[in-house]
MARKEKOL-481752 format. One record per residue: x, y, z of N, C-alpha, C, CB in turn; chain; residue number from 0; residue in one letter. Coordinates in nm, 4 decimals. Last residue first. Glycine has a CB too. Layout:
n_east  n_north  n_up  ca_east  ca_north  ca_up  c_east  c_north  c_up  cb_east  cb_north  cb_up  c  k  r
X  Y  Z  X  Y  Z  X  Y  Z  X  Y  Z  A  NUM  A
...
END
This chain:
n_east  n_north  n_up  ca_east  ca_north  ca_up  c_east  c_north  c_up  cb_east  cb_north  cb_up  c  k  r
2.1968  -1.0622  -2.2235  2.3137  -1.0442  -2.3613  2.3830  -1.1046  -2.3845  2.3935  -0.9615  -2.3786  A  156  X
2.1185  -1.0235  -2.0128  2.1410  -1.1916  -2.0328  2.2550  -1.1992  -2.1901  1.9388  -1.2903  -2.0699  A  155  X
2.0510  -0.7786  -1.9539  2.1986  -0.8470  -1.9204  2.2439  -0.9457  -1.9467  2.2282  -0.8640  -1.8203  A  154  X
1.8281  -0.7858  -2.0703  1.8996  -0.6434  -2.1369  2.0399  -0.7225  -2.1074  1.8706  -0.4529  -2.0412  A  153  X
1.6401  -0.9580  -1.9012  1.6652  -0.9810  -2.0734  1.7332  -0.9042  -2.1495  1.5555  -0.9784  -2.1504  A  152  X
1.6368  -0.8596  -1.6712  1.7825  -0.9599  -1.6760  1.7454  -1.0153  -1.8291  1.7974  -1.1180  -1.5274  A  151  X
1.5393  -0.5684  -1.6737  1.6315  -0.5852  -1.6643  1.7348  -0.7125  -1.6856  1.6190  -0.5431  -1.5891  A  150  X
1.2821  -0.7413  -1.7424  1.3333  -0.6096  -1.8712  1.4830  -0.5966  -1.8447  1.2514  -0.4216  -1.8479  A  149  X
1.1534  -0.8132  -1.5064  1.2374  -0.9331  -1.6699  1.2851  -0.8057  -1.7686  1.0689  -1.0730  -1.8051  A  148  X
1.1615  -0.5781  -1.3403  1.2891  -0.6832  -1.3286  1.3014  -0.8095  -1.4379  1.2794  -0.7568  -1.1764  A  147  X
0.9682  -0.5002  -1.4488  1.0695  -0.4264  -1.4950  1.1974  -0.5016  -1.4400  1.0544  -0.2769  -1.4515  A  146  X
0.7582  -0.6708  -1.4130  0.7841  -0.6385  -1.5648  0.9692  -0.5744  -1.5643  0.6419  -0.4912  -1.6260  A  145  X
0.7586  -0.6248  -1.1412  0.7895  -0.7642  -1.2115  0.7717  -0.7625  -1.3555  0.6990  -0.8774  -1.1595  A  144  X
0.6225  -0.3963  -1.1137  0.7988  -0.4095  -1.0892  0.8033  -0.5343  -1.1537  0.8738  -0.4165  -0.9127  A  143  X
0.5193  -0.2100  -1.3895  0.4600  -0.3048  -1.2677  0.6060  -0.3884  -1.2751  0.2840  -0.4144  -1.3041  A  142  X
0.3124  -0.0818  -1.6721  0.3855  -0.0477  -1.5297  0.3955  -0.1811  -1.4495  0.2951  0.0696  -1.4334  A  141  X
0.1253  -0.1247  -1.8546  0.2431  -0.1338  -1.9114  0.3185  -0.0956  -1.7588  0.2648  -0.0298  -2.0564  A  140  X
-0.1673  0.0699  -1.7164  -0.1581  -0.0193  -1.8235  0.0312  -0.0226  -1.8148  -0.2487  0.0504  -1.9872  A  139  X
-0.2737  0.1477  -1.4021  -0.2144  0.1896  -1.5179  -0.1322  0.1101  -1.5914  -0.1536  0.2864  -1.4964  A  138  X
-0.5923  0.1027  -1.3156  -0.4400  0.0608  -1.3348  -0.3871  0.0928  -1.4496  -0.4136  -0.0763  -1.3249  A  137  X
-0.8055  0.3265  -1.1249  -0.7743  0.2971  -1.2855  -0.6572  0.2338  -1.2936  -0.7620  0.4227  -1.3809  A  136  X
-0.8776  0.1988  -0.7739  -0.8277  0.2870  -0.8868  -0.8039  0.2499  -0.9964  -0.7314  0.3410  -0.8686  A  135  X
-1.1355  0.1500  -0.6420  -1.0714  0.0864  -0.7278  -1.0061  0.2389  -0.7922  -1.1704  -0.0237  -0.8230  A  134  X
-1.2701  0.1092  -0.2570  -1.3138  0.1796  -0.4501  -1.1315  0.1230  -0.4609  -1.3691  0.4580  -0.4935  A  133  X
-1.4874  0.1628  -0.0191  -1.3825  0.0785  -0.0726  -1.3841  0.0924  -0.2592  -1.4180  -0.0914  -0.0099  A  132  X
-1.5704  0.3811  0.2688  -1.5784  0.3027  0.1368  -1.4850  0.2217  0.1174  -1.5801  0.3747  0.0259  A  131  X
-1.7127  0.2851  0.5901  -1.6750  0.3193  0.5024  -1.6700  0.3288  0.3542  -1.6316  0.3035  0.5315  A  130  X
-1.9074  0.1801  0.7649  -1.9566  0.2825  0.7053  -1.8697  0.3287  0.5810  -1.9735  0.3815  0.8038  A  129  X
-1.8378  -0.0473  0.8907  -1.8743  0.1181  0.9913  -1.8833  0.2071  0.8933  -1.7435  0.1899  1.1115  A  128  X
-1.8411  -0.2205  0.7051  -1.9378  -0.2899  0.8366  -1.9172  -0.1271  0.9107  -1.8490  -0.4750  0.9547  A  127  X
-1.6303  -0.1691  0.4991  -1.8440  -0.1406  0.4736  -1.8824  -0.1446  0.6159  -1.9678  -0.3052  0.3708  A  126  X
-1.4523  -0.2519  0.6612  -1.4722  -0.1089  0.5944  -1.5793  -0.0659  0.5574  -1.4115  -0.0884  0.4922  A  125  X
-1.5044  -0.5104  0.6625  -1.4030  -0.4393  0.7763  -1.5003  -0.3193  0.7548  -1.2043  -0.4120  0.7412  A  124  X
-1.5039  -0.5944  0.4010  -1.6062  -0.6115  0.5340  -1.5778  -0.5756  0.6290  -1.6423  -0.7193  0.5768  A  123  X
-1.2529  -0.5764  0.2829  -1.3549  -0.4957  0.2549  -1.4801  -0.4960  0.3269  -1.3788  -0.5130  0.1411  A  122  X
-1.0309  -0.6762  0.3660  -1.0324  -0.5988  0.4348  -1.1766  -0.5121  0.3899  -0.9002  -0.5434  0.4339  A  121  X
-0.8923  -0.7103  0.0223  -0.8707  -0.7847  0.1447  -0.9644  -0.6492  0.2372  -0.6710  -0.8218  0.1879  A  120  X
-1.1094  -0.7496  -0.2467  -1.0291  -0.6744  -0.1708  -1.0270  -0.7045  -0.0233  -1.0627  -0.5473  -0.1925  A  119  X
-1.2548  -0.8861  -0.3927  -1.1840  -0.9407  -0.3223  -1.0865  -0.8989  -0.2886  -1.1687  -1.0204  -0.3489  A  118  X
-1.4956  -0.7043  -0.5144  -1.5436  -0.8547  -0.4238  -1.4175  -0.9090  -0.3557  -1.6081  -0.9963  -0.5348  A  117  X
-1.3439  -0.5399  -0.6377  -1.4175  -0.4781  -0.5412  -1.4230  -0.6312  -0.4195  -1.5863  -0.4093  -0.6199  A  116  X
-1.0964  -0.6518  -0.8154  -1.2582  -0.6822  -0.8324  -1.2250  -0.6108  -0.6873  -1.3493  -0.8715  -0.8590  A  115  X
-0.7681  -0.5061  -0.8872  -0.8896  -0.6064  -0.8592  -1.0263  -0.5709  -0.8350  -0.8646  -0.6773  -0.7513  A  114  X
-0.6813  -0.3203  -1.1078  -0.6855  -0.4985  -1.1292  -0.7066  -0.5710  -1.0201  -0.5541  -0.5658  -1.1801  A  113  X
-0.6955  -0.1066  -1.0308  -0.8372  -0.1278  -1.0733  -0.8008  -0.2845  -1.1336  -0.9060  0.0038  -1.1988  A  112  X
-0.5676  -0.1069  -0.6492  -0.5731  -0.0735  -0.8116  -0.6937  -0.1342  -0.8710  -0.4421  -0.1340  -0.8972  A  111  X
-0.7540  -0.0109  -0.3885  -0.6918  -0.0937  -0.4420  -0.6711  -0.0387  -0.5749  -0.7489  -0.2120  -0.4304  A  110  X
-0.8601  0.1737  -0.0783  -0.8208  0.1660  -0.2202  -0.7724  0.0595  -0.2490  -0.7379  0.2528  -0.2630  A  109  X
-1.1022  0.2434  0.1407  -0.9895  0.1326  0.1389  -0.9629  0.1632  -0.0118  -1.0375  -0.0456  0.1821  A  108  X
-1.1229  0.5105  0.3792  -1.1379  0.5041  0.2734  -1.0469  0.3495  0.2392  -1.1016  0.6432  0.2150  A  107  X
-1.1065  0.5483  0.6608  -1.2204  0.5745  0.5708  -1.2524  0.5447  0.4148  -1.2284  0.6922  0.5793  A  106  X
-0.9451  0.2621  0.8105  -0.9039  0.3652  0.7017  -1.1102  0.4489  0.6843  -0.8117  0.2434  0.5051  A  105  X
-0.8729  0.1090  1.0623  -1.0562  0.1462  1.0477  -1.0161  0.2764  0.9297  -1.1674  0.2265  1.2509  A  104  X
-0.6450  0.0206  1.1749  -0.6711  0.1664  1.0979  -0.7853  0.2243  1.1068  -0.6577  0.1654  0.9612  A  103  X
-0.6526  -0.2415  1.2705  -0.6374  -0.1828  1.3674  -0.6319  0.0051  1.3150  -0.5077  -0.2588  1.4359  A  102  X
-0.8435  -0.3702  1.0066  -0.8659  -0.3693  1.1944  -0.8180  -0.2333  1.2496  -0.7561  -0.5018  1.2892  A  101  X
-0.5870  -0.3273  0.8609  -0.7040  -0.2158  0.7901  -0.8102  -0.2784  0.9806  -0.8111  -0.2924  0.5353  A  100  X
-0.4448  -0.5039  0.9613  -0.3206  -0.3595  0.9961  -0.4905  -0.2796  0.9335  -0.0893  -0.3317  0.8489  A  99  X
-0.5192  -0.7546  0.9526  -0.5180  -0.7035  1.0556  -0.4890  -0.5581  1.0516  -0.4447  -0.7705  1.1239  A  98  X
-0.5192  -0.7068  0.6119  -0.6649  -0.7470  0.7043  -0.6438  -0.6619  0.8496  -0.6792  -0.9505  0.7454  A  97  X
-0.3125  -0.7570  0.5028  -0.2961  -0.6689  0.5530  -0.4606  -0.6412  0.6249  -0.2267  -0.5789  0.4556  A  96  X
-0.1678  -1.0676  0.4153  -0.2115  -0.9610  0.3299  -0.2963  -0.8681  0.5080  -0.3473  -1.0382  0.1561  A  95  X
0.0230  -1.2114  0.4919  0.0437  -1.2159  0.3992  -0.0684  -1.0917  0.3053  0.0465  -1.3574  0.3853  A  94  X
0.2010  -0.9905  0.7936  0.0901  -1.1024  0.7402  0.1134  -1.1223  0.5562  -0.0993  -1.0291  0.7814  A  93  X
0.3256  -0.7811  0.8652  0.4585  -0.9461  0.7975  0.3706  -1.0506  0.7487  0.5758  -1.0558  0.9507  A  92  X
0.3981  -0.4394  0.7520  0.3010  -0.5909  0.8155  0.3650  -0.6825  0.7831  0.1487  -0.6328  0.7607  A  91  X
0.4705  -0.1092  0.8027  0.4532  -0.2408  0.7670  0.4023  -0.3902  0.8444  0.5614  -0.2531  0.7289  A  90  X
0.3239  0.1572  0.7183  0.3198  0.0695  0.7996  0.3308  -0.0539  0.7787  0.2424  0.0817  0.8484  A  89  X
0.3639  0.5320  0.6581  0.4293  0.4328  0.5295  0.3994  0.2724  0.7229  0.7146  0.5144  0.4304  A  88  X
0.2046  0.8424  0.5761  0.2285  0.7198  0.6797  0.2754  0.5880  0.6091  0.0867  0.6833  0.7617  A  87  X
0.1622  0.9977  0.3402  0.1454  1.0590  0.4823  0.2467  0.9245  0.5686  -0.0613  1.0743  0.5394  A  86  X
0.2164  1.0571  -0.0082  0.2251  0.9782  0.1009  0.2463  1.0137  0.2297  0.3003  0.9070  0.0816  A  85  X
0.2865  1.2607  -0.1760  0.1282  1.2368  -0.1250  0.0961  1.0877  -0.0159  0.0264  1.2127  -0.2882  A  84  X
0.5669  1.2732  -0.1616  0.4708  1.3611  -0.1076  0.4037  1.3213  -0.0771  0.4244  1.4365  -0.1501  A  83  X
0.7427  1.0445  -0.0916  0.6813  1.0502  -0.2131  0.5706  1.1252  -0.1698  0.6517  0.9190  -0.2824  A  82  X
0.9078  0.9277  0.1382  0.9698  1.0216  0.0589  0.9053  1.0839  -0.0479  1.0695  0.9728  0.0139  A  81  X
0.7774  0.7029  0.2050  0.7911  0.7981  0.2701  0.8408  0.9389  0.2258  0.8498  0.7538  0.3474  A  80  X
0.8785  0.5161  -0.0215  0.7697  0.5184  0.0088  0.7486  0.6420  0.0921  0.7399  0.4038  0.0589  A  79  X
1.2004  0.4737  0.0554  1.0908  0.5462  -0.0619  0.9854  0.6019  -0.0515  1.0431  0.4785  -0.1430  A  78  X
1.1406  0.3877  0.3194  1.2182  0.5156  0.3196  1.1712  0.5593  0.1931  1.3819  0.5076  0.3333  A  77  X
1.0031  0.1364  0.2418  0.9844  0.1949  0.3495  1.0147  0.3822  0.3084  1.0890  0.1122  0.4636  A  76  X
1.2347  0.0042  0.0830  1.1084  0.0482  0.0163  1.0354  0.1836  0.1136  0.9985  -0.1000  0.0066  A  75  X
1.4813  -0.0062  0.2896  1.4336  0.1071  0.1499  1.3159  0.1213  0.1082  1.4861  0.0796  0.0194  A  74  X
1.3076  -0.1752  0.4663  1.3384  -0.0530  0.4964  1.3946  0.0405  0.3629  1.4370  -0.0679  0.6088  A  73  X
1.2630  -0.4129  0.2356  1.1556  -0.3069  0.3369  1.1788  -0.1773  0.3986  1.1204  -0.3690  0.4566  A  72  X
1.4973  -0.3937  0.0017  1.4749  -0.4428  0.1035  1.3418  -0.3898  0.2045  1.5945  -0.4336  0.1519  A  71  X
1.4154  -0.4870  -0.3415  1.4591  -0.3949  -0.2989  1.3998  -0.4274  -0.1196  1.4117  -0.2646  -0.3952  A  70  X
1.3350  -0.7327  -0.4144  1.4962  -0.7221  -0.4533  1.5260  -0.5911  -0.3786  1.5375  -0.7101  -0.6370  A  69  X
1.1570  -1.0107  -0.1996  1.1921  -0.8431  -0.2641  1.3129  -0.8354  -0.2975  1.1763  -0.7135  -0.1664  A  68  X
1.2582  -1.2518  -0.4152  1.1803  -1.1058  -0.4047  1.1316  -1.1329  -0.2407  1.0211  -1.0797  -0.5413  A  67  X
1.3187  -1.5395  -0.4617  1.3696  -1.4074  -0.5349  1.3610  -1.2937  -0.5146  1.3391  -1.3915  -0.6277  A  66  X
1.0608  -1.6860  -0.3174  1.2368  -1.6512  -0.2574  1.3173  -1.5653  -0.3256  1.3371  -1.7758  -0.2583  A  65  X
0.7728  -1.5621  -0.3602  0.8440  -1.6211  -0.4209  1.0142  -1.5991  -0.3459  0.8104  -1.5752  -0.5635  A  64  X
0.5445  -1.3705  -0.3093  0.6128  -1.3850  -0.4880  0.7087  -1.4846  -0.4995  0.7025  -1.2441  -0.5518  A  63  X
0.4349  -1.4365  -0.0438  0.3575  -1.3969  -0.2058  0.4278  -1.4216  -0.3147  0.3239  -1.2456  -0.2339  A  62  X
0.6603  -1.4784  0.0378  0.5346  -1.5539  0.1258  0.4451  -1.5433  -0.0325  0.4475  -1.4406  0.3084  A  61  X
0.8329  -1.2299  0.0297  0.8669  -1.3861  -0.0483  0.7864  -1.5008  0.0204  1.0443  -1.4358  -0.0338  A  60  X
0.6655  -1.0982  0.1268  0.6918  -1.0777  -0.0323  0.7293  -1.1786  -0.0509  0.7822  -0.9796  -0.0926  A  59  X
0.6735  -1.1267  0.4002  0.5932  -1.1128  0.3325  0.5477  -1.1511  0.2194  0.5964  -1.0494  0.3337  A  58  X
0.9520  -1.0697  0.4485  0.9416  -1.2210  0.4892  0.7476  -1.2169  0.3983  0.9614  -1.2577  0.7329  A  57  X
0.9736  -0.8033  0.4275  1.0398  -0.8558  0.3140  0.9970  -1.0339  0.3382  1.2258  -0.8082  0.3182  A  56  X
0.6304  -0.6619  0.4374  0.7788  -0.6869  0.4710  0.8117  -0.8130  0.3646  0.8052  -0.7313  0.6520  A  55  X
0.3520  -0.4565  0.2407  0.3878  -0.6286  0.2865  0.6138  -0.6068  0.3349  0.3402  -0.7884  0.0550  A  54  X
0.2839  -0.1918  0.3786  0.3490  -0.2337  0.3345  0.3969  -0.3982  0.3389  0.4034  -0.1545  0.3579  A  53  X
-0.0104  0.0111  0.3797  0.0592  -0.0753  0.4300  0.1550  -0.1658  0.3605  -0.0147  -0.1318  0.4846  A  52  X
0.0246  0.3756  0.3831  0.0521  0.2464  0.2973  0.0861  0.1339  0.3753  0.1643  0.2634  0.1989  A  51  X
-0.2023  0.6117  0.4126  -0.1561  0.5592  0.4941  -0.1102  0.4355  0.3707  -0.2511  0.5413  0.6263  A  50  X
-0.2867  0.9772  0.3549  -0.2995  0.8670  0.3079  -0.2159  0.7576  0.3747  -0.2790  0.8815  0.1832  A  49  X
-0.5640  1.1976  0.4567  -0.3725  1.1411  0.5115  -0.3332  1.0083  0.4101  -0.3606  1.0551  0.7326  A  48  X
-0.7561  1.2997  0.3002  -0.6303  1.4076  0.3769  -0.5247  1.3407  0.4110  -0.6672  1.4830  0.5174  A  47  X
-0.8513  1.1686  -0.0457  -0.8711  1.2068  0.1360  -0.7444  1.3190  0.1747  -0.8407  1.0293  0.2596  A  46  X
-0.8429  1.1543  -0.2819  -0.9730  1.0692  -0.2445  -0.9657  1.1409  -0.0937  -0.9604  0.8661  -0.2539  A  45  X
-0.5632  1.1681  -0.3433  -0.6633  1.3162  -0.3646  -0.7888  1.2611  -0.3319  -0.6737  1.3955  -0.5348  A  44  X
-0.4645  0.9897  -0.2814  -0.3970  1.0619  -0.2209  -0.5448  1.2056  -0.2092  -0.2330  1.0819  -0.3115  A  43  X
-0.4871  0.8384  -0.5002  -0.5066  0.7546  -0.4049  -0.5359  0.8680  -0.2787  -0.3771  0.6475  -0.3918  A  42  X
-0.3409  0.9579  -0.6985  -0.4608  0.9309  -0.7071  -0.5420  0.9064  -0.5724  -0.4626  0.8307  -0.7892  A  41  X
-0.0724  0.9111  -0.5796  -0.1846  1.0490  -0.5948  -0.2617  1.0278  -0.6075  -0.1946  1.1403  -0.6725  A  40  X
-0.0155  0.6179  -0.6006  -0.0641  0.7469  -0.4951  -0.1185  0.8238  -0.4740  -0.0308  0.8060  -0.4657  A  39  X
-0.0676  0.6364  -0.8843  -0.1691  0.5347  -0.8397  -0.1854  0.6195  -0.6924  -0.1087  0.3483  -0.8341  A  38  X
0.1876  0.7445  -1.0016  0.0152  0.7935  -1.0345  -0.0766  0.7208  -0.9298  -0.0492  0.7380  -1.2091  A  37  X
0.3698  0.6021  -0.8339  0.3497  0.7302  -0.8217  0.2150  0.7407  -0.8698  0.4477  0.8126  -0.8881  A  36  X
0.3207  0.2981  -0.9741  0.3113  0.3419  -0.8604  0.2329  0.4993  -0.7922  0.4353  0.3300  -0.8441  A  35  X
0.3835  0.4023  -1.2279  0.2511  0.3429  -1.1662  0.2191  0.4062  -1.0452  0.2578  0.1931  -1.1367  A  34  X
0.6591  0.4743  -1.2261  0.5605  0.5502  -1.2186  0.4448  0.5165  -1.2412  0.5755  0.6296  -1.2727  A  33  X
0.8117  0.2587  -0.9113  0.7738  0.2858  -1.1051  0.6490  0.4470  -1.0765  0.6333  0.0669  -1.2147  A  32  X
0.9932  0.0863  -0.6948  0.9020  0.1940  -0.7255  0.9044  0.2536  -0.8540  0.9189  0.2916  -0.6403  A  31  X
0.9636  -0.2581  -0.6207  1.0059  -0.1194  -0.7046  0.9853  -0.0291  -0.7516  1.0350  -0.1110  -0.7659  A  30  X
0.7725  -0.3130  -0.4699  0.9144  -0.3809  -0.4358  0.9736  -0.2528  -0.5634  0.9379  -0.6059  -0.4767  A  29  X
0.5389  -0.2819  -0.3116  0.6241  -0.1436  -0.3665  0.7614  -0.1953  -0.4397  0.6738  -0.0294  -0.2217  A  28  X
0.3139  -0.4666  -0.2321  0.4925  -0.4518  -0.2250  0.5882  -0.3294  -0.2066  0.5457  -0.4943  -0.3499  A  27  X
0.0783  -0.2592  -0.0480  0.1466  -0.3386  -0.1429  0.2704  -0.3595  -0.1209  0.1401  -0.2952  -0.2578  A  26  X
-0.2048  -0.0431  0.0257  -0.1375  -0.1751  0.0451  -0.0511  -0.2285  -0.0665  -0.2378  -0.2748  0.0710  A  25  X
-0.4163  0.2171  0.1077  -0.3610  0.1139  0.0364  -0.2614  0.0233  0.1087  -0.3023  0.1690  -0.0740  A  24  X
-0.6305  0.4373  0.2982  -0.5604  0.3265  0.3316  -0.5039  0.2450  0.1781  -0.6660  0.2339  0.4304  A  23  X
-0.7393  0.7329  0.3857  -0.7142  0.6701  0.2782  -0.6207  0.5685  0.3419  -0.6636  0.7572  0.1633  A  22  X
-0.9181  0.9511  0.6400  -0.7899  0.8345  0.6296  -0.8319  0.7674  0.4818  -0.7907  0.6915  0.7823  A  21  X
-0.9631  1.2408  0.6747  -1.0306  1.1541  0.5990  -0.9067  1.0255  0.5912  -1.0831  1.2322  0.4470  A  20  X
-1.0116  1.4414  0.9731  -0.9267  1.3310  0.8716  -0.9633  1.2692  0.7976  -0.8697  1.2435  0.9080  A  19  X
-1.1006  1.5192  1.2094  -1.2113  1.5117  1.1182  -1.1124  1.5350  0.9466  -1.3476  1.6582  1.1699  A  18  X
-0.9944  1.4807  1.4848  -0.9713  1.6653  1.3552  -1.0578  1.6649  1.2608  -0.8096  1.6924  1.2398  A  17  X
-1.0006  1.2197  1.5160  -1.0665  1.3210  1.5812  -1.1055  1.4794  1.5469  -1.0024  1.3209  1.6746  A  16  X
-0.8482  1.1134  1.2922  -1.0040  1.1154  1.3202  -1.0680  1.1978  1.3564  -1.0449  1.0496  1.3907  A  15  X
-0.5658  1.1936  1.4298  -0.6398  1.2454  1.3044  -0.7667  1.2431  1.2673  -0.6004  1.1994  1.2140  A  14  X
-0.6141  1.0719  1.6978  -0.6288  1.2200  1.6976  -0.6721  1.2586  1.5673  -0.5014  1.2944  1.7338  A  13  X
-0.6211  0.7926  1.5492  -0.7476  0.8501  1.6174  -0.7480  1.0030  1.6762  -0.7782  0.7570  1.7370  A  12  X
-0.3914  0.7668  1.4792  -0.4959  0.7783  1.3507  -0.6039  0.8123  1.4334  -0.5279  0.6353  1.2465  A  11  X
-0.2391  0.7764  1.6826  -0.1909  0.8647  1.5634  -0.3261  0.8772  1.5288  -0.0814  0.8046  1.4414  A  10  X
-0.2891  0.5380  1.8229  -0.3240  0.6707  1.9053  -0.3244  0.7623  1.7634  -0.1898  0.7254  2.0472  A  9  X
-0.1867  0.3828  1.6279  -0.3297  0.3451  1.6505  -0.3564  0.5026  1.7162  -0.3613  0.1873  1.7648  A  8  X
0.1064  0.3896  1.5564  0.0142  0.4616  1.4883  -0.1552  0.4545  1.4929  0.0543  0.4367  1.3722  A  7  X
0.2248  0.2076  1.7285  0.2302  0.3335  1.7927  0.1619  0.4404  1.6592  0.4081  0.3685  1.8480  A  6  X
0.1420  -0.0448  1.6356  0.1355  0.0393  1.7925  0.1360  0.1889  1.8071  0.2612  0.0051  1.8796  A  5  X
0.2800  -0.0196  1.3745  0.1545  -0.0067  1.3917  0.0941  0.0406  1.5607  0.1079  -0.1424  1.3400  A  4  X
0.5861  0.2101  1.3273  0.5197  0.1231  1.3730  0.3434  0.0843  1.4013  0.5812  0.1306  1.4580  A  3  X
0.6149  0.4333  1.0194  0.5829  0.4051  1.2107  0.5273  0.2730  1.2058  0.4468  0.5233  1.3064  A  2  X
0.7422  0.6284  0.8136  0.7513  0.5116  0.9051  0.7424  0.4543  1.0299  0.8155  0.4877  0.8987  A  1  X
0.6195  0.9014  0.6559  0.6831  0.8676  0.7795  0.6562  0.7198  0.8095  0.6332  0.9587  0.8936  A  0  X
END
């Protein structure tokens, strides 16, 4: 589901309150692969809700570049939402998602296992009340900016 951050602060504190395990990630998504998917689940079976913050499209081309996103926020959004083990889909326009893991307090922070622990955004956030912060296994040969040079080296024909 796609919600606004306002109005998912009350959200995450009834779920707290039930005694929720919040999982928090973060990313483009700019194209959804089966990385991706494994990396959710994965992500997914660490807790009970899992939450994605999503960089927006003024975001992505802050990080990757005026070419990207090829796929727009509100599709990614609506993907993203659509993929079972995904609970809460929230987007952000920062360049990386610090404020949106503030206003979550996730129990849990994930990243893929291509980064270091040491420079996961938001990881002093998350130790400082107790939480964790862990790495998932990346899955080797996946990853949208592979699959958009795959596509214009098939058309460049």
């Amino acid at each position: 589901m796609l919600i606004a951050l306002e109005e998912f602060v009350p959200v995450i504190a009834r779920l707290k309150q039930d005694g929720k395990r919040i999982v928090f990630t973060n990313g483009c998504f700019d194209i959804i692969h089966v990385g991706h998917i494994r990396y959710l689940k994965s992500a997914k079976e660490l807790g009970d809700i899992l939450v994605i913050g999503l960089n927006s499209d003024e975001s992505v081309r802050k990080i990757k570049g005026d070419n990207r996103p090829i796929v727009s926020q509100g599709e990614r959004a609506e993907v993203l939402s659509s993929i079972r083990s995904v609970d809460y889909v929230v987007i952000f326009n920062e360049p990386d998602p610090y404020n949106t893991i503030v206003a979550i307090k996730p129990d849990i922070l994930i990243k893929g296992g291509d980064w270091a622990i040491d420079n996961i955004v938001g990881r002093d956030i998350v130790e400082s009340y107790g939480g964790e912060v862990r790495t998932i296994p990346f899955v080797e040969g996946f990853s949208s900016s592979r699959i958009i040079g795959d596509v214009l080296n098939k058309f460049r024909k």
